[in-house]
C-alpha positions as CSV (number, residue, x, y, z in Angstrom):
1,X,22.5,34.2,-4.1
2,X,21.0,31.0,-6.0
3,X,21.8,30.8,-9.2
4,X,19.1,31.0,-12.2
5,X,18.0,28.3,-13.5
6,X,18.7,26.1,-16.6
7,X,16.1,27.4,-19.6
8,X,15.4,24.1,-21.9
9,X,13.7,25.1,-25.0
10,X,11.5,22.8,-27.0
11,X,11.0,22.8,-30.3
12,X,8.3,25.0,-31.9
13,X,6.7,23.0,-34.9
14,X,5.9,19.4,-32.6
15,X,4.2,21.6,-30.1
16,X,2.5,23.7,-33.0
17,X,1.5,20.4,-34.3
18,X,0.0,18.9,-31.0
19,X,-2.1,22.0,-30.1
20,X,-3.5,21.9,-33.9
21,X,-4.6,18.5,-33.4
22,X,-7.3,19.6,-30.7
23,X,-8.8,22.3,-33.2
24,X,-12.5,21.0,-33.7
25,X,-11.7,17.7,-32.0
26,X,-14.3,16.5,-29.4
27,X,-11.7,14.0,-27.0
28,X,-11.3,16.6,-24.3
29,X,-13.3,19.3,-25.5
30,X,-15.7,21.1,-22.7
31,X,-17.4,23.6,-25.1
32,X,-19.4,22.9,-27.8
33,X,-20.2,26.1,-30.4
34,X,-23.0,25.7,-33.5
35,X,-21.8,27.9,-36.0
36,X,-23.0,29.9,-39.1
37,X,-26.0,29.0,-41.0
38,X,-25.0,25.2,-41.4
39,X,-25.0,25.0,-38.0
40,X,-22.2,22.7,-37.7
41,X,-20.9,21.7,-34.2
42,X,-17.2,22.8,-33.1
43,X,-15.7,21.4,-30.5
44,X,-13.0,23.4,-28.3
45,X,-11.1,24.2,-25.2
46,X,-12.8,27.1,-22.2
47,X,-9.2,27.5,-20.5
48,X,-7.4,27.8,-24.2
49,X,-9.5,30.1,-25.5
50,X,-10.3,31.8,-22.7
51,X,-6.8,32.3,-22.3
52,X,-6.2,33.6,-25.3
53,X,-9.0,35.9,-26.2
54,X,-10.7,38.3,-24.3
55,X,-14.1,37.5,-26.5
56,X,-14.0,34.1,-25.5
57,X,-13.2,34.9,-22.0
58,X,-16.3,36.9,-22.0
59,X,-18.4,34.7,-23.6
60,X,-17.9,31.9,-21.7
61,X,-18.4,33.4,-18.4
62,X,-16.3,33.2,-15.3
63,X,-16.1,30.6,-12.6
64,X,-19.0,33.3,-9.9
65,X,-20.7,34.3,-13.8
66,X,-23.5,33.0,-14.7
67,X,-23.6,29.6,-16.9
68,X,-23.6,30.0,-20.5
69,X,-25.6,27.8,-22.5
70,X,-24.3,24.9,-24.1
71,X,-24.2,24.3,-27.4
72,X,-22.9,28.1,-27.7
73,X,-24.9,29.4,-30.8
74,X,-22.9,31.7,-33.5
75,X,-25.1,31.4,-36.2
76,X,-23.8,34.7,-38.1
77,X,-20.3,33.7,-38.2
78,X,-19.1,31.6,-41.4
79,X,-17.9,28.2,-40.2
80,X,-14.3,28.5,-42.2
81,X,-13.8,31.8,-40.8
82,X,-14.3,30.3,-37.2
83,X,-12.1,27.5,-37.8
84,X,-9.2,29.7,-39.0
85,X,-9.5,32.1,-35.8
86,X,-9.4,28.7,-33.6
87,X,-6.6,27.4,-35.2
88,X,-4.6,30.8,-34.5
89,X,-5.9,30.8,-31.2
90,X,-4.4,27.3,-30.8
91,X,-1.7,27.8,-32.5
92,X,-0.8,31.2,-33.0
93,X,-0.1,30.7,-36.4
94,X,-3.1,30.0,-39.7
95,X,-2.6,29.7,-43.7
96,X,-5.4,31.9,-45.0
97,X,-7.2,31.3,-47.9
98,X,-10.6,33.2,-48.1
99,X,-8.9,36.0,-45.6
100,X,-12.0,38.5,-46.0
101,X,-14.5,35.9,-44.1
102,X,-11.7,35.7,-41.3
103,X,-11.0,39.3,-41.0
104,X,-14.9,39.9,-40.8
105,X,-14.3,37.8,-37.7
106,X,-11.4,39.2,-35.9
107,X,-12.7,42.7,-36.5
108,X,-15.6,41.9,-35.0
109,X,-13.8,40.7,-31.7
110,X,-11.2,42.6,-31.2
111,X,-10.3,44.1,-28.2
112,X,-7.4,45.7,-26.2
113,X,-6.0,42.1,-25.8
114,X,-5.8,40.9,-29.5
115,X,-5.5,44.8,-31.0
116,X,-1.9,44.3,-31.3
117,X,-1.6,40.5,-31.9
118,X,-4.0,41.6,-34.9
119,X,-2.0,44.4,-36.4
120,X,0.8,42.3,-36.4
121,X,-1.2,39.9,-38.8
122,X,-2.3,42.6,-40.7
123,X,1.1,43.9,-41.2
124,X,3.0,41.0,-42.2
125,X,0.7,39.5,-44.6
126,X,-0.3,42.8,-46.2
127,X,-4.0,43.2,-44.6
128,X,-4.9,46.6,-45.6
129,X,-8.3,47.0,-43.9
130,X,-7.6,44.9,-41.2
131,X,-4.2,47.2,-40.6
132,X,-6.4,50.8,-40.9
133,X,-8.9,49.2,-38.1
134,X,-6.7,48.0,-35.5
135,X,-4.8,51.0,-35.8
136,X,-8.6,53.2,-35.3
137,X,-9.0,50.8,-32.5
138,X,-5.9,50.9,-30.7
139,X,-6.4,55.1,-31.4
140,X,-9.3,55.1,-29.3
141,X,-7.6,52.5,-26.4
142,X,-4.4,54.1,-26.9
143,X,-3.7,54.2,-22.8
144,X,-4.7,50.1,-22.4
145,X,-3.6,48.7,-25.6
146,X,0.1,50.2,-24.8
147,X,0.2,48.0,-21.6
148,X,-1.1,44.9,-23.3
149,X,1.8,42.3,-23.7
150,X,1.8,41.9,-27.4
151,X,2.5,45.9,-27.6
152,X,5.6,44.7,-26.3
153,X,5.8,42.2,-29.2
154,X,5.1,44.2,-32.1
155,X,7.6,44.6,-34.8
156,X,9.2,47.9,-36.1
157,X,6.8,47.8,-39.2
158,X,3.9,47.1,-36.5
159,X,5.1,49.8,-34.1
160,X,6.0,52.8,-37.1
161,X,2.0,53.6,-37.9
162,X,1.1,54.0,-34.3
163,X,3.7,56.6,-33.4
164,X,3.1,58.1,-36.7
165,X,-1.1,58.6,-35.7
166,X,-2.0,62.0,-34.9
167,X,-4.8,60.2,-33.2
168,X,-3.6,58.5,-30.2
169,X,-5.3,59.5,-27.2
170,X,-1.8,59.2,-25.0
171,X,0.3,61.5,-23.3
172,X,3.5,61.7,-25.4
173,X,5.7,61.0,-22.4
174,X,3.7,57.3,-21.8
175,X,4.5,57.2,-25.7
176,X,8.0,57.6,-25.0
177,X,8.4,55.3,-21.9
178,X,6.3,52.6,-24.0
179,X,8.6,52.4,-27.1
180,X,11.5,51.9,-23.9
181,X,9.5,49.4,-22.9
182,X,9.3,47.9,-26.6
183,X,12.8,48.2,-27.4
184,X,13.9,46.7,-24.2
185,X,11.9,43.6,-24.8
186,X,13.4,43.3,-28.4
187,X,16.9,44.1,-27.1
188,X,16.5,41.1,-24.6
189,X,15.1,39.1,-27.2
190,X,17.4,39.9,-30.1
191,X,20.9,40.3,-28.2
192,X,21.0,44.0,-29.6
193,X,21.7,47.5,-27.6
194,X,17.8,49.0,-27.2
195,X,19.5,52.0,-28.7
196,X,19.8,49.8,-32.2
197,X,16.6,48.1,-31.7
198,X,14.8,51.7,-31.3
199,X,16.4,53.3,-33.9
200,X,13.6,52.3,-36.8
201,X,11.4,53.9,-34.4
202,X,12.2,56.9,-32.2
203,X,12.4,59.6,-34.8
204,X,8.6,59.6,-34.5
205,X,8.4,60.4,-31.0
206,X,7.5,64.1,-30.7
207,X,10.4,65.1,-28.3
208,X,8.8,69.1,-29.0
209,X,5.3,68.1,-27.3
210,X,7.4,67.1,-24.0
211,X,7.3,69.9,-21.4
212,X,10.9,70.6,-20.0
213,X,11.1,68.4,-17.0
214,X,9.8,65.7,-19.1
215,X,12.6,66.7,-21.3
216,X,15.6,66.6,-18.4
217,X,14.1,63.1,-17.2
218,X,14.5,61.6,-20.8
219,X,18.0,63.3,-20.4
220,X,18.5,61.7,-17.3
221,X,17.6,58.4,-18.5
222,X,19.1,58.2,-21.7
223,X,22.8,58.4,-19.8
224,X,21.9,55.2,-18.4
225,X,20.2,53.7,-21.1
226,X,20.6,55.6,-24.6
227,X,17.6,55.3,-26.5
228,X,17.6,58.9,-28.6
229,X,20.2,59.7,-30.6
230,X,22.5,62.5,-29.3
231,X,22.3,65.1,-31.9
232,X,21.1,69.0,-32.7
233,X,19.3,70.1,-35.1
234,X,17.3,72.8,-36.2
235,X,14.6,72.5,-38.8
236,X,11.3,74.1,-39.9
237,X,8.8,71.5,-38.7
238,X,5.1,70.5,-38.7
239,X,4.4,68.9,-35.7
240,X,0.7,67.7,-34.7
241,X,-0.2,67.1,-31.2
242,X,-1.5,63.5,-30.2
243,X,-5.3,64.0,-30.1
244,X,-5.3,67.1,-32.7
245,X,-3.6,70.5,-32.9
246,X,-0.9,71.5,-34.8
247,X,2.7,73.0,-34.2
248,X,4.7,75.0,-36.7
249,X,7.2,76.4,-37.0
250,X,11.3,76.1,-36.0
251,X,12.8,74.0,-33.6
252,X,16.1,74.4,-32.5
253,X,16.5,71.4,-30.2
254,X,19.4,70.2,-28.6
255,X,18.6,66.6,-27.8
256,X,21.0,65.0,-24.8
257,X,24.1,66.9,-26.0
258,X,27.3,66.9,-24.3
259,X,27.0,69.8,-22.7
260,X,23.6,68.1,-20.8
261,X,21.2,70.7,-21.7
262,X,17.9,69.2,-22.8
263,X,16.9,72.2,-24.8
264,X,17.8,75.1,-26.8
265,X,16.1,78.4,-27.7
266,X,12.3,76.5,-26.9
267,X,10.4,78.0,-24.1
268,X,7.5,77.1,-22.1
269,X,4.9,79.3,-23.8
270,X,2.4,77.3,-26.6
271,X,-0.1,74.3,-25.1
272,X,-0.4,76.4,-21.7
273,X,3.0,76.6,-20.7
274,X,5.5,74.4,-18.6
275,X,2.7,73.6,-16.3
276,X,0.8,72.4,-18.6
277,X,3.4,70.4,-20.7
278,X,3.6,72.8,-23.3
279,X,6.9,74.3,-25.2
280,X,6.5,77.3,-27.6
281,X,7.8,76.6,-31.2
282,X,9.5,79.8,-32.5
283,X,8.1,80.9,-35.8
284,X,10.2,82.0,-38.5
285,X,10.5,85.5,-39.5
């Protein structure tokens, strides 16, 4: 078997610094843009941005596209707002100091691509309105955005409002084999168990809303790789559907307990029964 290979990493701040240098700066540029009302000219990079941004990607066209026209006009975009969303582009990093003109911007290109990258923003600088519309946007791409790579990179903080939405249009089984996929990435990142990086997280996956063989695989797979803590409880819950719908009532759920059964006292009944991936919620008396 070869042996893997020797990882060098450089460091961050000299490349951060070299890729900042080629914001706005014509030696090696291929794409011109004349932006806002000032029409001022900004220089930049197709394979960078294009690379980085699905907006750009579009458009700039592809190699069988059609040409786009150079100088690339964006007269309704405010030049320091522009410059601020190349130098993140470039960079991955920007001081902000008129934030509303760049989050205009963003919100206006956002994507499935840059959803995520963007709530992460939001969240750790404290960008209210910038938060609530990526989250509405990723709500309506759940399915895509939760494949995108910078899912996978999202902090706890990030990662806590979109398994709290009532609004994601995802089966709550993909939600469940997402955060694995999530906490996997941080454990190999961080050097922790995925059962400590998911624990911030996985009390908000609706286990309830998981019809019983979806139920025994999580079982299954939690042996191997613990990601739900092994407990029982029983408690009078609330619990909406993804999408709209509510559950109420009490669950008495025995999750991955010693004795390996997945459930306790829940029966296929509510949401169109086991065949449908539903499990009735007994009410009280």
């Amino acid at each position: 078997m070869e042996s893997p290979g020797l990882v060098v990493h450089g460091q961050a701040a000299p490349f951060s610094t070299a890729l900042r240098s080629l914001v706005n700066n014509p030696q090696f540029s291929d794409v011109c843009f004349v932006v806002g009302q000032e029409r001022q000219e900004v220089f930049a990079h197709q394979c960078l941005l294009a690379c980085r941004c699905n907006f750009f990607q579009r458009l700039l066209g592809t190699e069988s596209g059609p040409e786009v026209p150079r100088p690339v006009v964006l007269s309704t975009v405010p030049v320091e707002a522009f410059l601020a969303v190349l130098e993140f582009l470039y960079t991955n990093s920007v001081k902000l100091y008129r934030h509303s003109l760049c989050l205009e911007f963003v919100e206006k290109v956002l994507d499935v691509e840059l959803a995520c990258e963007a709530l992460q923003v939001a969240v750790t600088f404290g960008l209210g309105p910038l938060r609530e519309r990526c989250i509405a946007f990723i709500e309506a791409n759940s399915q895509e955005a939760l494949r995108t790579h910078s899912f996978l990179e999202l902090s706890a903080a990030a990662l806590l409002p979109l398994l709290q939405s009532d609004k994601l249009c995802v089966d709550e089984a993909e939600l469940v084999r997402a955060a694995r996929s999530w906490a996997r990435v941080g454990a190999a990142v961080l050097e922790r168990p995925v059962a400590e990086v998911a624990a911030p997280v996985v009390r908000e996956l609706r286990l309830a809303l998981l019809a019983p063989a979806e139920l025994s695989a999580l079982e299954e797979q939690n042996r191997g790789e613990p990601l739900i803590p092994v407990r029982t409880r029983g408690t009078g819950v609330r619990c909406w559907q993804r999408g709209g719908g509510e559950l109420e009532g009490v669950i008495w759920l025995r999750v991955f307990g010693k004795t390996g059964a997945a459930r306790n006292a829940v029966t296929p009944s509510l949401l169109g029964g086991a065949n449908c991936g539903g499990v009735e919620v007994p009410r009280p008396a």
